[in-house]
C-alpha positions in Angstrom: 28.3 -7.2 47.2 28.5 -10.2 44.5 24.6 -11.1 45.1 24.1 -7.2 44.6 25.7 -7.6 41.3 24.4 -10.9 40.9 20.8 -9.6 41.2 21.7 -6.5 39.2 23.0 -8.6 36.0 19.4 -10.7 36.0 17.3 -8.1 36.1 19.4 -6.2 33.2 19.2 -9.9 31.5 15.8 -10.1 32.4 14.9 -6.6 30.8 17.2 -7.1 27.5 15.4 -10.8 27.0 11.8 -8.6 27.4 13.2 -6.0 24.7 14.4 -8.7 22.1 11.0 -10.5 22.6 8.9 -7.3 21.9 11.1 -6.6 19.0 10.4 -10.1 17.6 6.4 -9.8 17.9 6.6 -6.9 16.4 8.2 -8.2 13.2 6.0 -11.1 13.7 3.2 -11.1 11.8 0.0 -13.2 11.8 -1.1 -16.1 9.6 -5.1 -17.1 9.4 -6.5 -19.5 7.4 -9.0 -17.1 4.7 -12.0 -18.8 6.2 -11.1 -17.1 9.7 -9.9 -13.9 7.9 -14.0 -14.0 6.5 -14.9 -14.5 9.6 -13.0 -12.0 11.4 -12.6 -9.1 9.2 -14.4 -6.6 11.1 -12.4 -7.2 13.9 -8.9 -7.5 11.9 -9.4 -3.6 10.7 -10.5 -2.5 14.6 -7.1 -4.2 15.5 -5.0 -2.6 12.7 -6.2 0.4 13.5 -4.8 -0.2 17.7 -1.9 -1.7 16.4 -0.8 -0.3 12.4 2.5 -2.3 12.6 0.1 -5.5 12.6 0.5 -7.6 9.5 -2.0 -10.6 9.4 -1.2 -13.5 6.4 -3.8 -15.1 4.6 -3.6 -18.5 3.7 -5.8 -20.9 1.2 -4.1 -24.8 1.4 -1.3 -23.6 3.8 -0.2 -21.3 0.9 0.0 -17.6 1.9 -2.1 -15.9 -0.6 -2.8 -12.0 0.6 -1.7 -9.3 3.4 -3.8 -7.3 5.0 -1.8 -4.5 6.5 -2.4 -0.6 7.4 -1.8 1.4 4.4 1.7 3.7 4.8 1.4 7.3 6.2 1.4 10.2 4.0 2.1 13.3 4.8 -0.7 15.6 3.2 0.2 16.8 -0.4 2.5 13.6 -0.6 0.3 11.4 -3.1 -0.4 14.8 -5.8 3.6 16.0 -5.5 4.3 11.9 -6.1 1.7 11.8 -9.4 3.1 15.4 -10.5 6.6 14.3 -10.4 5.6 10.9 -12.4 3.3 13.0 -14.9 6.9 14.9 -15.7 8.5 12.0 -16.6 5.9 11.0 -19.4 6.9 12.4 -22.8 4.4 15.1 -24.2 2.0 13.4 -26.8 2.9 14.6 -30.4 0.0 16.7 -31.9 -0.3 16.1 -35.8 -2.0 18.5 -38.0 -5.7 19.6 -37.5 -8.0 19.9 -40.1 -10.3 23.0 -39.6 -13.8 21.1 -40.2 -15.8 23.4 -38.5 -14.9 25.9 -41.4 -15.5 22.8 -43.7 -18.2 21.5 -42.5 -20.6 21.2 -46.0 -17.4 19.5 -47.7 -16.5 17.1 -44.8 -20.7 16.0 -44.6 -22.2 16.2 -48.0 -20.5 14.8 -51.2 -20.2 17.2 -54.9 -22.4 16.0 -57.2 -20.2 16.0 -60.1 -17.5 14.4 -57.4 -16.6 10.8 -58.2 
């Protein structure tokens, strides 16, 4: 009975470690150097698109400088109800008085003669 339990608690060790590995890659994310991410860029957007969690780092002089990651799902209708709600929030532009040139037009082009 104790090597049936024995066996039991490593495989149950065995599949937690698996678990808390695969959580860690996926929170890993990938650093290239820019001149590989040049290189490889076709094949960096094929792989985000098998894998969207992906998140590669780009680096110039060991410095990360960019991400290239999937773009966050929207649901459709999601981006116009977020720029409707933001377009609320602006205050309405004050409209001063308007001058009816079009009914003016001869006194708003061509000076009076005796006008000076």
């Amino acid at each position: 009975m104790p090597a049936v339990l024995m066996t039991l608690n490593a495989f149950l060790c065995t599949i937690m470690y698996r678990l808390y590995l695969k959580e860690r890659l996926h929170e890993m994310k990938t650093v290239i150097p820019i001149s590989e991410a040049r290189k490889r860029l076709p094949g960096i957007i094929k792989s985000l698109r098998k894998s969207p969690d992906t998140v590669y780092q780009v680096t110039v002089h060991n410095e990360v400088v960019a991400e290239i990651k999937s773009p966050p799902a929207l649901k459709p209708g999601e981006a116009a109800a977020g720029l409707l709600k933001m377009r609320k929030k602006l205050k309405p532009k004050r409209r001063g008085y308007k001058l009816p040139i079009s009914e003016n037009i001869k006194e708003h082009l061509y000076v009076a003669e005796g006008k000076d």
